[in-house]
C-alpha positions in Angstrom: 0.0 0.0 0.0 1.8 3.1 -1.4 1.9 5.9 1.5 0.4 8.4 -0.6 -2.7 6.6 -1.4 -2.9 6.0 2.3 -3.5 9.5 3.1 -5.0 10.5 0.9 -7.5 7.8 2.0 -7.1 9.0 5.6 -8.8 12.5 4.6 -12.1 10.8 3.9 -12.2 9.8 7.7 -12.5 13.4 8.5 -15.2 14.2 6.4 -16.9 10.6 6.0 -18.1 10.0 2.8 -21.8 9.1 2.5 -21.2 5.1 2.7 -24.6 2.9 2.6 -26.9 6.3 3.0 -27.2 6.5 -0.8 -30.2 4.2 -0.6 -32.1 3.3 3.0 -34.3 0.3 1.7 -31.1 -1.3 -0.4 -29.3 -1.1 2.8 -31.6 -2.2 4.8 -31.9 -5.5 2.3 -28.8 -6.1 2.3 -28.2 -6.0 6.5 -31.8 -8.8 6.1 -29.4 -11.1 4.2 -26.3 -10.3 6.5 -29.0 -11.4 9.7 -29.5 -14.8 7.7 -25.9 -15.5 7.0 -25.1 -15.2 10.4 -28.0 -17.0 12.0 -26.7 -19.8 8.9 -22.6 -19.2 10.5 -24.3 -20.1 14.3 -25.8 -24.0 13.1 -23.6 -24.7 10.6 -19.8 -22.5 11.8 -20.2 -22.8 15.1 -20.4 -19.0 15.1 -21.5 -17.2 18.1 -21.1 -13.2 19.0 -22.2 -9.7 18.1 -22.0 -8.0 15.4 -22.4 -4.0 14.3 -22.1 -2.7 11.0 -23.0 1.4 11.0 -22.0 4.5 8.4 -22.7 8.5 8.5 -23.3 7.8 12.5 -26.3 5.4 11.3 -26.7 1.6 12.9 -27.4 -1.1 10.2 -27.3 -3.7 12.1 -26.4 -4.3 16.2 -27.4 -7.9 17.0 -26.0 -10.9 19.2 -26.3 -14.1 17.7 -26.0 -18.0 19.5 -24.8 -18.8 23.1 -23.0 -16.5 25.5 -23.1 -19.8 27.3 -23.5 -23.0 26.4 -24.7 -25.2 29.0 -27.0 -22.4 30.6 -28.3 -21.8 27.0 -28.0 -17.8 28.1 -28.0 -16.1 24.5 -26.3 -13.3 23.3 -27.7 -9.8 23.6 -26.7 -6.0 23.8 -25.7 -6.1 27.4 -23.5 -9.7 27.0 -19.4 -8.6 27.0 -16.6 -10.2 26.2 -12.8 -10.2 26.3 -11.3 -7.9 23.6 -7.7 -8.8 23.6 -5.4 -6.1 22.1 -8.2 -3.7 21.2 -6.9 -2.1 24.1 -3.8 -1.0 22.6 -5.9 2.1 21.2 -7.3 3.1 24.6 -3.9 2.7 25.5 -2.7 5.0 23.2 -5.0 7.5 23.6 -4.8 8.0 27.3 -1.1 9.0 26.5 -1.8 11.4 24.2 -4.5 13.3 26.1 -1.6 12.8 28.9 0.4 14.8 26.5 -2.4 17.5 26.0 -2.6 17.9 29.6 1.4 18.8 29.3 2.3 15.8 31.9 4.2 14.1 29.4 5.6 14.1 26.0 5.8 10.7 23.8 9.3 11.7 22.5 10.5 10.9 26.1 12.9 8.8 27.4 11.8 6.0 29.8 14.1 7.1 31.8 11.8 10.0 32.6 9.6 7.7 34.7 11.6 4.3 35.6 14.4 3.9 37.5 17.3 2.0 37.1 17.0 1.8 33.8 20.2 -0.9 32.1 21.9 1.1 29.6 20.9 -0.8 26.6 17.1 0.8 27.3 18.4 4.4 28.0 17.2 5.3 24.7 13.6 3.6 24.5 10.9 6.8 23.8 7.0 6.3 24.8 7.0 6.5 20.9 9.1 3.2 20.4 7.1 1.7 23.1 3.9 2.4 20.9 5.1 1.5 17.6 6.4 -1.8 19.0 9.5 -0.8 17.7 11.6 -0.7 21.3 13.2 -3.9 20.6 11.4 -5.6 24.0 10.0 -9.1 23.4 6.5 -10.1 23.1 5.8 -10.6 26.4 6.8 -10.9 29.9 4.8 -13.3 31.2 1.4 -15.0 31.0 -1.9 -13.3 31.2 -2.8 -14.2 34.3 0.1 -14.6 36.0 -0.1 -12.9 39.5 2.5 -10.1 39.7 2.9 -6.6 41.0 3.7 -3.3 39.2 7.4 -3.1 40.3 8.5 -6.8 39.8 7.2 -6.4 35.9 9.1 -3.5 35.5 12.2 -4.9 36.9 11.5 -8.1 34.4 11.3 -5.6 31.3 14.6 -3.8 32.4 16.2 -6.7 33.0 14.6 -8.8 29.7 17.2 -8.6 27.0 16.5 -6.3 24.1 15.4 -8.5 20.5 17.4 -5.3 18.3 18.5 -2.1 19.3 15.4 0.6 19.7 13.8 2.3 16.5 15.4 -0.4 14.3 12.0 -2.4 13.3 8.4 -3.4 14.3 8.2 -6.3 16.5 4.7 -6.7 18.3 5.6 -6.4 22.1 2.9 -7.0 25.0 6.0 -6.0 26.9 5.8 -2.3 25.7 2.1 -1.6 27.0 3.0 -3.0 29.6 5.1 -0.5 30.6 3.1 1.7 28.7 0.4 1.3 31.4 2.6 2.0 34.5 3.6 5.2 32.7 -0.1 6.2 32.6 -0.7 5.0 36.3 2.5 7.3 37.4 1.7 10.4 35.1 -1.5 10.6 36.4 -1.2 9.3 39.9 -4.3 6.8 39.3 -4.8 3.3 38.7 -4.3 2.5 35.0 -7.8 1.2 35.0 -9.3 4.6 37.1 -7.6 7.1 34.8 -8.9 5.7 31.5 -12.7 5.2 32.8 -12.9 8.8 34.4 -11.3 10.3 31.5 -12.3 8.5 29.0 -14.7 5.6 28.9 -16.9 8.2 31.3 -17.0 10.9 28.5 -17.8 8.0 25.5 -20.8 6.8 27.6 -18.9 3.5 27.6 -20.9 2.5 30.5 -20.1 -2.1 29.5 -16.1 -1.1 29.5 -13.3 -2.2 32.0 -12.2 -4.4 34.5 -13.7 -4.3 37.5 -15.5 -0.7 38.0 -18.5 -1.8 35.4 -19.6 -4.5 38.0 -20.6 -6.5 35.2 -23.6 -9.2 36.2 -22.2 -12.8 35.9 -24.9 -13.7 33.6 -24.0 -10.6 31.1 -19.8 -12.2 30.9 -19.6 -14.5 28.2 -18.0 -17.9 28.4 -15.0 -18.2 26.2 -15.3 -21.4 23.9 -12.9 -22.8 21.5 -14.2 -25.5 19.2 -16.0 -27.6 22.0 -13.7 -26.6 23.8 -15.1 -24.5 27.2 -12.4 -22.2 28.4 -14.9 -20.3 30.6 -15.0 -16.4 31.6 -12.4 -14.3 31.8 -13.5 -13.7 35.3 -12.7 -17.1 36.0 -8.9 -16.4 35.5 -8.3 -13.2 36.9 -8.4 -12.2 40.8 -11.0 -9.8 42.0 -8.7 -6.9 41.3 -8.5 -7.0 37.9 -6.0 -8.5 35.1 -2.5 -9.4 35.7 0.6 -6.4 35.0 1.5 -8.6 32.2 -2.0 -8.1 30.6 -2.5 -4.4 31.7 -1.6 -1.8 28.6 -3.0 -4.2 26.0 -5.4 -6.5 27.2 -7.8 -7.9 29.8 -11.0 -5.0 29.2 -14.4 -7.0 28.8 -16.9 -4.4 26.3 -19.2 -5.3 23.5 -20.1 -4.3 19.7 -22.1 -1.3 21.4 -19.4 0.6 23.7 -16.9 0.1 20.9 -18.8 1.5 18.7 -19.6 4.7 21.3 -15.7 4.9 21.5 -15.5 5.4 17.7 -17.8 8.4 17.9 -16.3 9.8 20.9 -12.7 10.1 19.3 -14.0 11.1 16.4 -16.2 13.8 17.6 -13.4 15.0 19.0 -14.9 14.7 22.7 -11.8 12.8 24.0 -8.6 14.2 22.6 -8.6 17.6 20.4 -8.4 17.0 16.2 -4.6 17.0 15.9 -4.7 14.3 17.8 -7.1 12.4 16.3 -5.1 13.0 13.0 -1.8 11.4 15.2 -3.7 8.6 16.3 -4.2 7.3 12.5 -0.5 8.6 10.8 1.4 5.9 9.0 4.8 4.7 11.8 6.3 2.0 10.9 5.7 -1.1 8.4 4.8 -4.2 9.8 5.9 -6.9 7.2 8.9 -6.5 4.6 5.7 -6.6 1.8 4.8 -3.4 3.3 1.2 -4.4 2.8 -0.1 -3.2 6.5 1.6 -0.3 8.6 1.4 0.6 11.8 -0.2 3.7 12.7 -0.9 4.5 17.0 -2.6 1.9 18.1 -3.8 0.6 14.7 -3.4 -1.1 11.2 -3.7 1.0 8.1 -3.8 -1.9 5.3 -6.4 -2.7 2.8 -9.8 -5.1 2.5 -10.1 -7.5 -0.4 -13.3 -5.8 -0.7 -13.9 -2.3 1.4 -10.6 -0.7 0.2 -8.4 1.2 2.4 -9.2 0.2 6.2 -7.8 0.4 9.6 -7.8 -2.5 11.6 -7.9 -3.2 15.0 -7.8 -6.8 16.8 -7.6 -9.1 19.7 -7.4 -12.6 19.7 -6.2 -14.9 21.8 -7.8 -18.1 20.1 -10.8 -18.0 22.7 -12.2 -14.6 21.8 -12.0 -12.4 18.8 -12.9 -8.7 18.0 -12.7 -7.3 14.9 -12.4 -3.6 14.4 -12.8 -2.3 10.8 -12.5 1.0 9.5 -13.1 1.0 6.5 -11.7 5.0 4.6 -13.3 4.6 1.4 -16.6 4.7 2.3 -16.8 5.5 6.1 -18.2 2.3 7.1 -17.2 0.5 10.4 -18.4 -3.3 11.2 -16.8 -4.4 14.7 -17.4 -8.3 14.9 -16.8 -10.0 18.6 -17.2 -13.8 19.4 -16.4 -15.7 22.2 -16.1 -19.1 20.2 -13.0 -19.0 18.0 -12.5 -21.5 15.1 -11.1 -22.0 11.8 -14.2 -20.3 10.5 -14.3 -16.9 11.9 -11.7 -15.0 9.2 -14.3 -17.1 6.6 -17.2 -15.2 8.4 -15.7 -11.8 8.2 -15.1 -12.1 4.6 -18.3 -13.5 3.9 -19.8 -10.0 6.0 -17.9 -7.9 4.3 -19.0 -9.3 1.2 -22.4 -8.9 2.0 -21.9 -5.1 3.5 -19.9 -3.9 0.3 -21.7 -6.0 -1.9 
C-alpha cells in the first residue's frame, strides 16, 4: 500500500463519505441477508457473537447471535461482554496522548523519565518506540494471568534482554504496554484502569467497558469457547482486582459491539482528545511486514480489504475470543465483529460480512 494513497484515503475519515446512506431500503436489504448468514454461521460455523455494522453515524445492524453460554443456554444480547484482547492497545494510546495535552508528558520521552534504574541498553527507548512496538522488547513478559505486582514487571522488562536495538523495526511487544500502562498509572497518579474510565470511557458513555468498575452481572460475561472446547470467563482467571501487569496496557477489558462503537464516535467527535490528535492517532509509523502491505499507525493497522478498500484495523485474539475492528476510509463504514467461540471459520465469516456489507 503506497503511503500516498494512504493518506489521501485517511482525509475521507475526516469528512466521511456518504457510505450505505445512498439508498435506505437497499441497505436495509442487504443488512436482512447479512441477519440470515449469520443465523446460517451459528448452526452450521459454530459462530457465536455480536455484530455491528454502521455509516454516517447510522446503525445497520447491532445484533448478538448464538450462546454466551452454552450449557446455561443464556444467549447473546446488547448487554453480553466479552474479552477484547489487544483492542486495548488504542485506549492505551489514547490516554497518552491526552496525557500529553494535559502537558504531563511528552511521547518523545525517554523512559528514563519515569523508571528507575534503567540498564543502559534501554536508556534510549521513547514512549513513541514503546507504541510502535518498535523498542526492541519481546512479546511478552509473562502470561496473562500470572499474579505479579507493578514493580516486579518492571524490573522483568529492564532486566529482559532487548530482540534489536530501539527504532530499528516493528516487532509486536505486549512487553511495551506493559510499561506503557505504568507510565499512565505514574503520570496521572491513578490506577491504570481509574484514569482511563474517568477520563475516558466516562465521557464516550462507555458505561459495559473495563475491569472491575462496570460491576458486570455474571450472567452478562460470556463464556469463552474454542471448538468444544469450554475455556470459561475471563472472570474465571483473573483475581478480583482486575487483570495481571503482564496483561494491563493491552489486554484484559471486557466491552461489547455497542461501547466500541460509542468509542469510535467519541474520538471522532473529538470529545476525548482535540483533532490534531485524532489525526496522530491514525499517521502511517512503521511497516509491519517486509511486503509493506499493512503499517502501523498509533494503536492501529492501516492496510487494505479485499473488498472495502483502504481500512484500519484493530484486533484481539487470543484463540478463545475475537474482536474485529474495521474501519473502512473509502466509504466511512465500520463493522466491529466479537465472538467468544473461535475456530477456523471466523476470518471465513468476516469475509463473507464484508462481502455482504460492500456487496
Amino acid at each position: 500500500m503506497g503511503m500516498k494513497n494512504f493518506f489521501i484515503a485517511f482525509l475521507l475519515i475526516l469528512g466521511i463519505a456518504d457510505g450505505m446512506a445512498q439508498d435506505k431500503k437497499s441497505v436495509q436489504e442487504k443488512m436482512k441477508v447479512l441477519d440470515q448468514y449469520l443465523e446460517y454461521a451459528v448452526v452450521n460455523n459454530g459462530f457465536s457473537g455480536q455484530l455491528l455494522v454502521a455509516s454516517d453515524d447510522h446503525i445497520w445492524i447491532d445484533q448478538g447471535y448464538g450462546y454466551a453460554d452454552r450449557a446455561n443456554k443464556i444467549e447473546i444480547n446488547n448487554k453480553t461482554v466479552f474479552d477484547i484482547g489487544e483492542v486495548a492497545d488504542q485506549f492505551t494510546v489514547t490516554a497518552l496522548l491526552k496525557l500529553e495535552e494535559e502537558g504531563k508528558l511528552s511521547l518523545v520521552d525517554n523512559i528514563t523519565k519515569f523508571f528507575n534504574y534503567v540498564p543502559d541498553d534501554k536508556v534510549n527507548i521513547t514512549i513513541h518506540q514503546l507504541i510502535t512496538h518498535t523498542s526492541g522488547l519481546p512479546l511478552k513478559l509473562g502470561g496473562d494471568y500470572e499474579v505479579i505486582t507493578r514493580s516486579k514487571m518492571i524490573s522483568n522488562a529492564m532486566s529482559t534482554p532487548l530482540l534489536f536495538s530501539p527504532g530499528q523495526k516493528f516487532s509486536y511487544s505486549k512487553a511495551g504496554y506493559n510499561l506503557l500502562a505504568a507510565i499512565i498509572e505514574i503520570v496521572s497518579e491513578d490506577s491504570y484502569e481509574v484514569y482511563l474510565n474517568d477520563e475516558m470511557f466516562e465521557e464516550a458513555g462507555m458505561s459495559q467497558t473495563g475491569y472491575t468498575i462496570p460491576k458486570f452481572s455474571d450472567k452478562n460475561i460470556a463464556v469463552g469457547y474454542a471448538g468444544e472446547y469450554k475455556w470459561g470467563k475471563p472472570s474465571d482467571h483473573v483475581l478480583g482486582n482486575g487483570p495481571s501487569w503482564y496483561a494491563k496496557g493491552h489486554s484484559g477489558f471486557l466491552s461489547n459491539v455497542g461501547d466500541l462503537y460509542s468509542w469510535y464516535t467519541a474520538v471522532h467527535g473529538e470529545h476525548i482528545i482535540g483533532p490534531d490528535n485524532v489525526y496522530r492517532l491514525f499517521l502511517p509509523q512503521v511497516d509491519i511486514n517486509d511486503e509493506k502491505s499493512s503499517v502501523y499507525c498509533y494503536g492501529w493497522v492501516a492496510s487494505r480489504s479485499n473488498h472495502g478498500g483502504n481500512v484500519l484495523i484493530s484486533e484481539g485474539n487470543n484463540k478463545i475470543f475475537d474482536t474485529k475492528y474495521n474501519m473502512y476510509l473509502d466509504s466511512g463504514i465500520v463493522i466491529i465483529l466479537i465472538t467468544n467461540a473461535y475456530n477456523d471459520s471466523i476470518d471465513e465469516i468476516f469475509d463473507k460480512i464484508e462481502q455482504h456489507v460492500f456487496n
